[in-house]
VEXBA-673546 format. One record per residue (C-alpha): residue number from 1; residue in one letter; x, y, z. Coordinates in Angstrom, 3 decimals, padded with zeros to 6 digits. Layout:
N
+-----+-----+----------+----------+----------+
:   n : res :     east :    north :       up :
+-----+-----+----------+----------+----------+
: NUM :   a :        X :        Y :        Z :
...
+-----+-----+----------+----------+----------+
This chain:
389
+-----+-----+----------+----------+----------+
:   n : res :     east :    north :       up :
+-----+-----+----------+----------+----------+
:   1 :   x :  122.724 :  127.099 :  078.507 :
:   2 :   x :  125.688 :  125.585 :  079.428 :
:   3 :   x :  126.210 :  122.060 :  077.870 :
:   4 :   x :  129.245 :  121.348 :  080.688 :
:   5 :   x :  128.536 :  118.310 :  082.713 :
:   6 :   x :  128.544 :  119.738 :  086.160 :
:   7 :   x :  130.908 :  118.137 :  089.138 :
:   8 :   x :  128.502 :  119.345 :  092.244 :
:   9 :   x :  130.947 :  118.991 :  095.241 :
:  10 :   x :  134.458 :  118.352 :  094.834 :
:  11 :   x :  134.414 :  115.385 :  097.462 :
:  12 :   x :  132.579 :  113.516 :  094.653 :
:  13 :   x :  135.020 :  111.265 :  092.243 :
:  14 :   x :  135.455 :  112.278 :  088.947 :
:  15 :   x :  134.203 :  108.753 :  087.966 :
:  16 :   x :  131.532 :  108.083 :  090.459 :
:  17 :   x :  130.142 :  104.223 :  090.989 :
:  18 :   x :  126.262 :  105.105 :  090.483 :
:  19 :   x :  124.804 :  107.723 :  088.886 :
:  20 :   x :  121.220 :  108.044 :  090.183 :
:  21 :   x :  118.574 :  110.306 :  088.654 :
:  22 :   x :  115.359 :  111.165 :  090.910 :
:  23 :   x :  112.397 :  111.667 :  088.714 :
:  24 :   x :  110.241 :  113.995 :  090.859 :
:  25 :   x :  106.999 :  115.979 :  090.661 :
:  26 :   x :  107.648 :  119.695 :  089.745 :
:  27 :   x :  105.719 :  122.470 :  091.598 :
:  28 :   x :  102.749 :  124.467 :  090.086 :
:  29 :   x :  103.280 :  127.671 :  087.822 :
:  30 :   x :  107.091 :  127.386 :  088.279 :
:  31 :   x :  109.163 :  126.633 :  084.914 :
:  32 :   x :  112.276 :  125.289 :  086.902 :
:  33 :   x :  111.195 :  125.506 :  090.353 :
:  34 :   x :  113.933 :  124.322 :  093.034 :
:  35 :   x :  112.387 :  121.475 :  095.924 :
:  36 :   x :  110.886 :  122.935 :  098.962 :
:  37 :   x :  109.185 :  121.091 :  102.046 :
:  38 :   x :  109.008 :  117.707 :  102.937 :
:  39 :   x :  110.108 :  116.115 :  099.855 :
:  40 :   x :  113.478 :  118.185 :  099.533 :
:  41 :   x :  113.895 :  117.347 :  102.518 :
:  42 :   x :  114.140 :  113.881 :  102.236 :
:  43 :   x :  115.832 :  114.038 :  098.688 :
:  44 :   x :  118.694 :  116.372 :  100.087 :
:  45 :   x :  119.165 :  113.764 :  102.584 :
:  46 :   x :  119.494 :  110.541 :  100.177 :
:  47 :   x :  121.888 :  112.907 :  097.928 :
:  48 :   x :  124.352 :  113.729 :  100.755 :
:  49 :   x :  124.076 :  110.462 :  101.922 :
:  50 :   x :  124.564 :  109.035 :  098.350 :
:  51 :   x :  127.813 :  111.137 :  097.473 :
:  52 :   x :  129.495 :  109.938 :  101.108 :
:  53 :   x :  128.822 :  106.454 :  099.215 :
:  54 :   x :  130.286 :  107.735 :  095.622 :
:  55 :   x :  127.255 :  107.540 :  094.260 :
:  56 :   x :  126.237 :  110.953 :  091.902 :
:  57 :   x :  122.693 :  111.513 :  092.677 :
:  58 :   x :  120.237 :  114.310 :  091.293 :
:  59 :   x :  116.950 :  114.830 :  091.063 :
:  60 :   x :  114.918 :  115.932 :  087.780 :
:  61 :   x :  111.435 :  116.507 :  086.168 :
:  62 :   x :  109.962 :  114.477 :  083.184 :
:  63 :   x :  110.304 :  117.710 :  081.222 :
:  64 :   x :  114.128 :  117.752 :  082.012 :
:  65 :   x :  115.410 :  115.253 :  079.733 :
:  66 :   x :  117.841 :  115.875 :  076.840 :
:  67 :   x :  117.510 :  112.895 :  074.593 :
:  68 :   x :  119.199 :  113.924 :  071.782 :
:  69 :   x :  122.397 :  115.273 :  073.633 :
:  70 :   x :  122.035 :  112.371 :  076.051 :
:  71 :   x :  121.885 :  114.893 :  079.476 :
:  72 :   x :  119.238 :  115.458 :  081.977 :
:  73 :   x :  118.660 :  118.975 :  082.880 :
:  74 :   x :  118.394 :  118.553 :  086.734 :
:  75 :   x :  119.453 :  120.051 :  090.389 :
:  76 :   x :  120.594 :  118.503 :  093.050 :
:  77 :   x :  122.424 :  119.688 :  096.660 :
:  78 :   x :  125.712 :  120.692 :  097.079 :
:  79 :   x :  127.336 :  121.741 :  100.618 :
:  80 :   x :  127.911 :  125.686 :  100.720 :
:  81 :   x :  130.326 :  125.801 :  104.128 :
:  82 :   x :  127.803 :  125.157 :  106.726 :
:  83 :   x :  124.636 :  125.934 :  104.826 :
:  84 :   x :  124.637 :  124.139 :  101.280 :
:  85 :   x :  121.845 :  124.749 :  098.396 :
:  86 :   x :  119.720 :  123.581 :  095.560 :
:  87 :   x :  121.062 :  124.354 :  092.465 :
:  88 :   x :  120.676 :  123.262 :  088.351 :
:  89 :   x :  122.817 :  122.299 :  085.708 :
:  90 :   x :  123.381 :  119.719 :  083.240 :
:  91 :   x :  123.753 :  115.954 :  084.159 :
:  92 :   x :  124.632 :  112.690 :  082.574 :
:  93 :   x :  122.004 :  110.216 :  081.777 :
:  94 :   x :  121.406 :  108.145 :  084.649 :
:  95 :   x :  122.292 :  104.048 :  085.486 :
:  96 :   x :  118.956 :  104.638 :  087.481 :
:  97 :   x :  115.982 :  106.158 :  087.392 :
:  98 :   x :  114.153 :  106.157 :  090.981 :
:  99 :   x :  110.563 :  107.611 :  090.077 :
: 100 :   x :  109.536 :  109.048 :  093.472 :
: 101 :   x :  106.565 :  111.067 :  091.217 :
: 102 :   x :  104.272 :  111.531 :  094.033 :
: 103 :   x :  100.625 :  111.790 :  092.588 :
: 104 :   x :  098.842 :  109.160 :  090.710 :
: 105 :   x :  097.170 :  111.692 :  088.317 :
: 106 :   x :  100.376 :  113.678 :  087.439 :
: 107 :   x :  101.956 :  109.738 :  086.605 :
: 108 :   x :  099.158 :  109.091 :  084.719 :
: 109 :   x :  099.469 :  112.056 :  082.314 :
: 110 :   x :  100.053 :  110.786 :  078.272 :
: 111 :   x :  103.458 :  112.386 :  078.420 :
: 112 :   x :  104.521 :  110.640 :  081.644 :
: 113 :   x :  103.695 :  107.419 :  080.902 :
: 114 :   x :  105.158 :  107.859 :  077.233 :
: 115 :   x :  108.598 :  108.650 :  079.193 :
: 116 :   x :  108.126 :  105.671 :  081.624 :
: 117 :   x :  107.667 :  103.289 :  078.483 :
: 118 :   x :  111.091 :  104.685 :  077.269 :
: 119 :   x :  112.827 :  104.422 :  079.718 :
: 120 :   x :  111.892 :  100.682 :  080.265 :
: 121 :   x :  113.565 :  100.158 :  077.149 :
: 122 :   x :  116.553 :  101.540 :  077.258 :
: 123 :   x :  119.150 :  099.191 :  077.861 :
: 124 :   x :  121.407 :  101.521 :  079.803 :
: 125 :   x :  119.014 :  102.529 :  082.591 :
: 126 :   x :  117.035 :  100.992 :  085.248 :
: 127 :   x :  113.665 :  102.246 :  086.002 :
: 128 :   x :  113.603 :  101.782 :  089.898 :
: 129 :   x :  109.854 :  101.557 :  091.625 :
: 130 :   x :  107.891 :  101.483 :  088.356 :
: 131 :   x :  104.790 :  103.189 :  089.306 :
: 132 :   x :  102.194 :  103.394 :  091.785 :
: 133 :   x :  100.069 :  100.560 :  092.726 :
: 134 :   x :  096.473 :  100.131 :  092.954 :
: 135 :   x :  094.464 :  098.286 :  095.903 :
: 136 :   x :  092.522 :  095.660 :  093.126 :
: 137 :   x :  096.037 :  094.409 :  091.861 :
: 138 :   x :  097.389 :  093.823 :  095.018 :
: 139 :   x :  094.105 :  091.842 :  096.746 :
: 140 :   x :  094.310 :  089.644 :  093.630 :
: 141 :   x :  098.159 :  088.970 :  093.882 :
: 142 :   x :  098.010 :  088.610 :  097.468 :
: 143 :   x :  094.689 :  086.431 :  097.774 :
: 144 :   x :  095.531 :  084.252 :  095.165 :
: 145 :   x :  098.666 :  082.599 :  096.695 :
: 146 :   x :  099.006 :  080.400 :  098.987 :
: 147 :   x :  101.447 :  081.815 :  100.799 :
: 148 :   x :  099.228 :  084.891 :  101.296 :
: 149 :   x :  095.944 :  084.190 :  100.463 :
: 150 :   x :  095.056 :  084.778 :  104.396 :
: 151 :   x :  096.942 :  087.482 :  105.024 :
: 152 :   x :  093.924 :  089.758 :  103.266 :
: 153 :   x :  090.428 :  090.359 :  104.316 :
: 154 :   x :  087.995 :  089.201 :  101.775 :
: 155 :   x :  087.442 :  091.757 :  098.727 :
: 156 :   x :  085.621 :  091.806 :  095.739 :
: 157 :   x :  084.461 :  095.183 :  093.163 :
: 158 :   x :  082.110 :  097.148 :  093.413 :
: 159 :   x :  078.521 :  096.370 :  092.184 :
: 160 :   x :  075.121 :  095.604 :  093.654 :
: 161 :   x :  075.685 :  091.742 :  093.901 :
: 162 :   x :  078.653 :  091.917 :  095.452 :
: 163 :   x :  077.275 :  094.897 :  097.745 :
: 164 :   x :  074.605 :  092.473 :  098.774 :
: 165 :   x :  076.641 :  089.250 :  098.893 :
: 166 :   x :  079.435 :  091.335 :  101.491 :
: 167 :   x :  076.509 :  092.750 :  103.557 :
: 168 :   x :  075.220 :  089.354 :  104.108 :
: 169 :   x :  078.198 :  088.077 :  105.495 :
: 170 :   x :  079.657 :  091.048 :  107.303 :
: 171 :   x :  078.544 :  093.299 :  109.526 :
: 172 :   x :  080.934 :  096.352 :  108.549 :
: 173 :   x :  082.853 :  096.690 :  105.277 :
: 174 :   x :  084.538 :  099.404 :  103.388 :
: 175 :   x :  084.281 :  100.736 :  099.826 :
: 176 :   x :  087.453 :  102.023 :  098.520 :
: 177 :   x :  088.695 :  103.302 :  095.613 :
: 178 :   x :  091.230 :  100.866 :  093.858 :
: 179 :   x :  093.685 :  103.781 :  093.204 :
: 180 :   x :  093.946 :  106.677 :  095.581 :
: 181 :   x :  096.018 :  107.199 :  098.989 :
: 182 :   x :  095.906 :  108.634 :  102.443 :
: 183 :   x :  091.894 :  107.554 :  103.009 :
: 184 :   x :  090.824 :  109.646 :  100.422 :
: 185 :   x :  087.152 :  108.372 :  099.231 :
: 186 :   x :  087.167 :  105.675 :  101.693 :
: 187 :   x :  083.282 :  104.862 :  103.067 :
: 188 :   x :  082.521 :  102.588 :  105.855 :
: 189 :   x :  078.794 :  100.505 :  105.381 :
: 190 :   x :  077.350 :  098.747 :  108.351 :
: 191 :   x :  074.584 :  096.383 :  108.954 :
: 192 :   x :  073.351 :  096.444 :  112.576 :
: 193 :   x :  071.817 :  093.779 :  114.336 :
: 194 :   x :  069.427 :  095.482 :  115.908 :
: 195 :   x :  068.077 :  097.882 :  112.597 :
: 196 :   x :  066.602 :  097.087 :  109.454 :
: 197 :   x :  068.304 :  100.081 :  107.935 :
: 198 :   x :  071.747 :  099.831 :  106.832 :
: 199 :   x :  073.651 :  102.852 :  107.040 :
: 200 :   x :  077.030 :  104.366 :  105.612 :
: 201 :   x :  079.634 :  107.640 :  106.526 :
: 202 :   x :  083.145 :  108.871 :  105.179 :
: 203 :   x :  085.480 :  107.055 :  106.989 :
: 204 :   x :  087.871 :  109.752 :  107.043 :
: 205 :   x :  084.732 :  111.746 :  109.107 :
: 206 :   x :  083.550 :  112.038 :  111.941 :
: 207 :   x :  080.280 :  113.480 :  110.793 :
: 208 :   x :  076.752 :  111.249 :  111.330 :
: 209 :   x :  075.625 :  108.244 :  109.572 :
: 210 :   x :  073.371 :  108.587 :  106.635 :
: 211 :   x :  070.245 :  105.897 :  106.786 :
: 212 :   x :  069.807 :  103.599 :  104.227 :
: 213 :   x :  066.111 :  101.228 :  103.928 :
: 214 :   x :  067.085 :  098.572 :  101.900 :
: 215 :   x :  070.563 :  097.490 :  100.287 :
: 216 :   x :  069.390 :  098.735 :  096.846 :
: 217 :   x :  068.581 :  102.380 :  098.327 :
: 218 :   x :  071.855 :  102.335 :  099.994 :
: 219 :   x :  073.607 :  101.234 :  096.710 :
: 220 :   x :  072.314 :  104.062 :  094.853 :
: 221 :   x :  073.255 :  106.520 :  097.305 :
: 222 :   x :  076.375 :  104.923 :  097.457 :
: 223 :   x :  077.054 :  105.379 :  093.586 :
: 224 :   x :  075.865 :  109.145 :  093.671 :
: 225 :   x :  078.755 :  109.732 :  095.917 :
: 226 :   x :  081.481 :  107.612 :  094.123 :
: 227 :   x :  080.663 :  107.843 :  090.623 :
: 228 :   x :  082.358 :  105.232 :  088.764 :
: 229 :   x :  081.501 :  101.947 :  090.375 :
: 230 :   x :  084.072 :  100.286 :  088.413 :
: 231 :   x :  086.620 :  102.458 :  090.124 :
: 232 :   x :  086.096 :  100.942 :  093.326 :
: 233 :   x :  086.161 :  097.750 :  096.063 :
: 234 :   x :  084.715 :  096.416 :  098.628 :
: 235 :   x :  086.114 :  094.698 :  101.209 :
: 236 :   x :  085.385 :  093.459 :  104.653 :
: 237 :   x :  086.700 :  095.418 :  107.611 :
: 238 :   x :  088.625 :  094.619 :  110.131 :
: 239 :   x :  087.127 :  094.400 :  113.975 :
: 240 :   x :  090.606 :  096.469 :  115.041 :
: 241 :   x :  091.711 :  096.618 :  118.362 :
: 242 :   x :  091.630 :  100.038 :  119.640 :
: 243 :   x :  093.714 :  102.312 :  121.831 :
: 244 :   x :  092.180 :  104.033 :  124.084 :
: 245 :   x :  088.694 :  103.679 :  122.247 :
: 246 :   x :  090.372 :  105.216 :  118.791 :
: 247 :   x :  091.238 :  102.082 :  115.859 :
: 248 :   x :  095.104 :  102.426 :  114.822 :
: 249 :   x :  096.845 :  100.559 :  112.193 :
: 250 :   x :  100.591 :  099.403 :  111.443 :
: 251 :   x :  103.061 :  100.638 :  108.779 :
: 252 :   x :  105.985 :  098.912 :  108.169 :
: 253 :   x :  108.469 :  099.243 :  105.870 :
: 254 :   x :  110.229 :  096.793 :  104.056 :
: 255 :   x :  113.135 :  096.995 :  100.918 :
: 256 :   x :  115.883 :  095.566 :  099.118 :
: 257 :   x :  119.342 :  095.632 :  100.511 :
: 258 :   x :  122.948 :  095.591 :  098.953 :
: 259 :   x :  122.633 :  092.140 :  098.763 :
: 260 :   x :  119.777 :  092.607 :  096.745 :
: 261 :   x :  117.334 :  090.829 :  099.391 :
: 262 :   x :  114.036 :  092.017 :  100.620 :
: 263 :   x :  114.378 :  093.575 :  104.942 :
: 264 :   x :  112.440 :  094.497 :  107.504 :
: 265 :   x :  112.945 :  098.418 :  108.120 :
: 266 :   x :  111.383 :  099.197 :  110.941 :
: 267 :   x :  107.125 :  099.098 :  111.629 :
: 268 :   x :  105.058 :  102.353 :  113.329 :
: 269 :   x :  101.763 :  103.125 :  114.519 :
: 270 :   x :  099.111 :  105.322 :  113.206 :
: 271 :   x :  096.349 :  105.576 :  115.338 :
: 272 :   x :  092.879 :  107.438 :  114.286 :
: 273 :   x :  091.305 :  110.409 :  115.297 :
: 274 :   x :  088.513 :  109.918 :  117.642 :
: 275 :   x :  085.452 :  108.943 :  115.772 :
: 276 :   x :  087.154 :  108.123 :  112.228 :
: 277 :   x :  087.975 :  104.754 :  110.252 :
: 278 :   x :  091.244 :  105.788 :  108.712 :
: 279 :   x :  094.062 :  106.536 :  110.878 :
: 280 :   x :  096.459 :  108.565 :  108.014 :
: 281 :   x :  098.033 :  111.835 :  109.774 :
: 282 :   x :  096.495 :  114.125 :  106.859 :
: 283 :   x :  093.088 :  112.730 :  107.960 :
: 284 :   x :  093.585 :  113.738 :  111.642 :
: 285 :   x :  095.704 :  110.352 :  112.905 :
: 286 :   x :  098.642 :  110.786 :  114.858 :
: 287 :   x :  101.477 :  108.709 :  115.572 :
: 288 :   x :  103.060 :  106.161 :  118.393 :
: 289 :   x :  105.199 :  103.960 :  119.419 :
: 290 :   x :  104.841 :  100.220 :  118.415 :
: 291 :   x :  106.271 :  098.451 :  121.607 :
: 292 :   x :  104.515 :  100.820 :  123.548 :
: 293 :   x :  100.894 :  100.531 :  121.872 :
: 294 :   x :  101.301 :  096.758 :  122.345 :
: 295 :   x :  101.906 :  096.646 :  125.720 :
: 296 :   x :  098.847 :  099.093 :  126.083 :
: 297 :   x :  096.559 :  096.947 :  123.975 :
: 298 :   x :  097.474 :  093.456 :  124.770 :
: 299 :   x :  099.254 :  093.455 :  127.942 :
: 300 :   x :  102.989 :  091.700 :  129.178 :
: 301 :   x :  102.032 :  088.579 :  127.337 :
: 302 :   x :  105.073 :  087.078 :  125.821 :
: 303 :   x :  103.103 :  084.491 :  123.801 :
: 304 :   x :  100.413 :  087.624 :  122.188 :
: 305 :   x :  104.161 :  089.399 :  121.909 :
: 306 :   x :  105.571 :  086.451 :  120.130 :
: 307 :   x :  102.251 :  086.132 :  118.271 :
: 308 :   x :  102.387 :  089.139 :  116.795 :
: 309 :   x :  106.065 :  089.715 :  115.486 :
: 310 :   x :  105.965 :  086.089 :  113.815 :
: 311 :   x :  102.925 :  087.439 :  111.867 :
: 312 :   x :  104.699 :  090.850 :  111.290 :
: 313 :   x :  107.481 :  089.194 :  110.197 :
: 314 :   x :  105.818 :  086.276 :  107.928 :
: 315 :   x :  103.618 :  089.248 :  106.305 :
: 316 :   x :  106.853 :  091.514 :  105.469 :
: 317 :   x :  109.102 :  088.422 :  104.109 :
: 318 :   x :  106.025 :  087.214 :  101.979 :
: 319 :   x :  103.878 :  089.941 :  100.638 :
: 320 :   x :  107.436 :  091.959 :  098.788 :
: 321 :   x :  108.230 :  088.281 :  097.178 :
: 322 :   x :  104.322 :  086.982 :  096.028 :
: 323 :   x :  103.646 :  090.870 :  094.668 :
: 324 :   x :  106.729 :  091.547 :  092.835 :
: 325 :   x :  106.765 :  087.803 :  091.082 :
: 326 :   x :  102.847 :  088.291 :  090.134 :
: 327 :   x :  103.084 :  091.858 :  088.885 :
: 328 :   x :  106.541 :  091.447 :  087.008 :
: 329 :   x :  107.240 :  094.872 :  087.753 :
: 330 :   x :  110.365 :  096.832 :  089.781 :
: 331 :   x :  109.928 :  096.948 :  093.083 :
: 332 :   x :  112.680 :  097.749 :  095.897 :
: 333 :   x :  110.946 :  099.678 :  098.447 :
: 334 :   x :  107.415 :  099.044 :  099.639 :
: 335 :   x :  105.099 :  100.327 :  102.839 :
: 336 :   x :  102.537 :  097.664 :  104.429 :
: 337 :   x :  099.570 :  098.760 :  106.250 :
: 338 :   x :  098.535 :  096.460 :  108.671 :
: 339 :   x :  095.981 :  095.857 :  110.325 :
: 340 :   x :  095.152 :  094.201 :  113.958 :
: 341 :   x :  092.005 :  092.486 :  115.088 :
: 342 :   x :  090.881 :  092.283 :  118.862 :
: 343 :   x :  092.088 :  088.675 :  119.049 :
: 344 :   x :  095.614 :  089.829 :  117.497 :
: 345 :   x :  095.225 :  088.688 :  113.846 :
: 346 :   x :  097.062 :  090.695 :  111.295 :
: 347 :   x :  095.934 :  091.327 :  108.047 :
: 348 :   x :  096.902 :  093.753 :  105.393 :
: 349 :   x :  095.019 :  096.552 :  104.601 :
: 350 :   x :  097.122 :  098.195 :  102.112 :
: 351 :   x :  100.229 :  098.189 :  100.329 :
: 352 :   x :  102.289 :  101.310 :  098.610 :
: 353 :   x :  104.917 :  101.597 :  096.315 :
: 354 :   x :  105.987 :  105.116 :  096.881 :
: 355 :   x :  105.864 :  105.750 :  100.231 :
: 356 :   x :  105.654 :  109.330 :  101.359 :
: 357 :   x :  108.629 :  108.624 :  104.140 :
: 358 :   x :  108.872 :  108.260 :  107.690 :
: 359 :   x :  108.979 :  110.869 :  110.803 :
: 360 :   x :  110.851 :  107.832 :  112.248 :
: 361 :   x :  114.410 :  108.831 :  112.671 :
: 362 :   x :  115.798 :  105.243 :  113.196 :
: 363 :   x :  113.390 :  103.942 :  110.434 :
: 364 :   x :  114.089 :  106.769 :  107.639 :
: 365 :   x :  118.097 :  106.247 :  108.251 :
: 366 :   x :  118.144 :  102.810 :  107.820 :
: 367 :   x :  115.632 :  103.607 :  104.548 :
: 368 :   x :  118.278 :  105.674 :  103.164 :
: 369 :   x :  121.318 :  103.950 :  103.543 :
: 370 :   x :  119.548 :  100.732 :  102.049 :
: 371 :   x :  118.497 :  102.657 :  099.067 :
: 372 :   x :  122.115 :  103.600 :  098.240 :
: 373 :   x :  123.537 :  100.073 :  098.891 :
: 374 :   x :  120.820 :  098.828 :  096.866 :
: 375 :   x :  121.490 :  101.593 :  093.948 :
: 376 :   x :  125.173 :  100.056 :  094.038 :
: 377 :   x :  124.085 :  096.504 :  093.966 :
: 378 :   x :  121.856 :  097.851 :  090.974 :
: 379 :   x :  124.902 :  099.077 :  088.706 :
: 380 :   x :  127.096 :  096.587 :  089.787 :
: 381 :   x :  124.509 :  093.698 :  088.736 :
: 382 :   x :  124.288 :  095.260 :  085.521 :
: 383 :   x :  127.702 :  095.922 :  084.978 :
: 384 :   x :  128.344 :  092.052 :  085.283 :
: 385 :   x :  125.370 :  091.475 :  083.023 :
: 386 :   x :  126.667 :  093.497 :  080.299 :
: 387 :   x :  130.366 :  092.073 :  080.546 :
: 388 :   x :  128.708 :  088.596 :  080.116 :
: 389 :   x :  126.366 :  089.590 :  077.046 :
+-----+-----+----------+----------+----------+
C-alpha cells in the first residue's frame, strides 16, 4: 500500500483551507466497497462542491483509520474529463469529522462508539453531528423550556399508567419507539366515543384495526408487539389537517451557516398514503409543494398564511438553539417534522440529526453550500482558538 498522501484533482491547492473527512456506513460483504446510490450521490456532490471552495473532502469507514501513521485510508471523487470516479488512497487526518453513519444500530456497535469517544478527544479534530438522536431526549429538551415547551404534543413512556392516563385524555395517540426512523414501529391507539373497545393498527398500514376490551387487554397486546416497553413513548396525536382526505406533515430543514448561525433551509411536504398515519416516502408518502398544499388546505387567507410562517419560523429559530444548549452535543444540521392541526397549529413531531437529504433541488443546494461555509467557519474558529491557547 502506498503510504503517499494523495492530491485527487489538480485544481485542489497543495495546502487546502479544510480538510473534511466523511465517516460513512460501508456496504455489506464488501472489504473496500466504493459508494453507490443515493448516498454517493449526495457525497460526490458536497466533495465537488467542497474542492470549488478549497476545501479537501473525502469520505471513509470507521475501519479506515491509520492511527499510528496518522492517515485515513479513504476515497473520494475526482473529475475524469467529463465522467469522473470513485477512487481510494491514503489521506491526512481530518480538521473534521462529519459522521453521516446512517443506521442507528451500525453507530451503536462497541467499536463505533469506541472511535466516536476518540475522536471527541482529540484536540485536532472536530466531530461534526455527534450521533443520532432519539425521540425521549428531544420531548424532554423541548418540553421543558419555555421557549418550547408548546411547541410539542404531550408525551410521556411507555407503561400501563401512563397508557391509561393518555387514553383518558385523548382520543388518539401514538406509541413510538424512542430511537428508530422513517415510521418504523410506529402504532396509532384510539378511543372512540361511540365504543367501549379501544382499538390499535400500524400506523405505517393500512391494514384493519385490532379490538381491544379494556385498556389492560389492549396494553398487553400492545407489549406482545413491541417488546421492550422501556424502549418506547407515547404521545398524543395530532388532529392533522388533511389533503385531499390523506394527513401530510412538514420537513424543514434548518443549519449553521459561515457565520456560524443557525438558518432556515427551505421546508417540504410529505403527505401520507391513503389510509396510513405516517407520511415517510419509504412507507408509501409522496411529496408536494408547500405553498401549494397551503393554499389547498387553508385557502387565500393572508392572516392563516401569516399564521403559519411566524410559527414555522419561531419553531426553526428555537428548537436548533433549546436542543443543542440542553444536550451539549454538536449539532450543525438538523430536519424538523412538523406537524399541522385543522385549526393551523404547528407542533413538532420529530426531530433528526442526520437527515437522509432532500429531492428538493433548491433546498439540497443551499444544504450543501452551507455545509462547506460552515466547515470553513469550523477550521477557521479553531485556528484562532489554538493561536490564542
Amino acid at each position: 500500500m502506498s503510504k503517499t498522501v494523495m492530491k485527487p484533482n489538480a485544481e485542489l491547492t497543495n495546502n487546502p483551507k479544510a480538510v473534511v473527512g466523511v465517516l460513512t456506513t460501508p456496504k455489506n460483504n464488501l472489504k473496500y466497497p466504493l459508494p453507490t446510490g443515493k448516498s454517493a450521490k449526495f457525497n460526490k456532490e458536497l466533495i465537488i462542491a467542497a474542492r470549488n471552495m478549497g476545501i479537501l473532502m473525502y469520505c471513509f469507514y470507521p475501519e479506515d483509520i491509520i492511527w499510528s501513521e496518522k492517515r485515513i485510508l479513504g476515497h473520494t471523487y475526482i473529475n475524469q474529463g467529463n465522467k469522473g470516479k470513485w477512487i481510494r488512497d491514503l489521506f491526512p487526518l481530518p480538521n473534521i469529522v462529519y459522521n453521516r453513519l446512517s443506521f442507528r444500530k451500525h453507530e451503536g456497535q462497541k467499536k463505533v462508539q469506541a472511535l466516536l469517544a476518540r475522536l471527541e478527544k482529540e484536540p485536532q479534530i472536530y466531530l461534526f453531528n455527534s450521533r443520532f438522536l432519539n425521540k425521549w431526549e428531544v420531548h424532554q429538551s423541548l418540553s421543558q423550556n419555555p421557549l418550547s415547551k408548546d411547541l410539542v404534543p404531550e408525551s410521556c413512556l411507555f407503561n400501563l399508567d401512563n397508557l391509561n392516563m393518555m387514553l383518558s385524555r385523548y382520543q388518539s395517540v401514538f406509541v413510538k419507539p424512542i430511537s428508530s426512523s422513517i415510521g418504523k414501529g410506529i402504532i396509532k391507539v384510539e378511543r372512540r366515543s361511540n365504543s367501549r373497545y379501544l382499538f390499535y393498527k400500524s400506523a405505517v398500514s393500512n391494514l384493519g384495526w385490532n379490538r381491544c376490551i379494556t385498556a389492560n387487554h389492549l396494553y398487553l397486546n400492545l407489549k406482545k408487539t413491541i417488546g421492550s416497553e422501556d424502549k418506547y413513548m407515547i404521545q398524543k396525536a395530532i388532529d392533522l389537517a388533511t389533503l385531499q382526505s390523506r394527513v401530510f406533515d412538514l420537513r424543514t430543514e434548518v443549519q449553521k451557516n459561515g457565520l456560524g448561525q443557525w438558518v432556515f433551509i427551505g421546508v417540504g411536504v410529505r403527505v401520507a398514503a391513503r389510509g396510513k398515519n405516517v407520511t415517510h416516502v419509504p412507507n408509501g408518502g409522496s411529496k408536494a409543494v408547500y405553498k401549494d398544499v397551503i393554499d389547498n388546505v387553508f385557502g387565500d387567507s393572508n392572516t392563516m398564511k401569516q399564521k403559519l410562517d411566524s410559527q414555522l419560523k419561531y419553531i426553526c429559530k428555537v428548537a436548533p438553539q433549546v436542543l443543542e444548549e440542553s444536550l451539549d452535543i454538536s449539532l450543525g444540521i438538523l430536519s424538523i417534522d412538523i406537524g399541522i392541526d385543522k385549526t393551523g397549529i404547528m407542533q413538532i413531531i420529530e426531530v433528526n440529526s442526520k437527515p437522509a437529504g432532500f429531492d428538493e433541488d433548491d433546498i439540497r443546494r443551499q444544504h450543501v453550500e452551507n455545509l462547506n461555509e460552515y466547515f470553513l467557519y469550523i477550521v477557521n474558529s479553531l485556528n484562532t482558538m489554538h493561536r490564542r491557547g
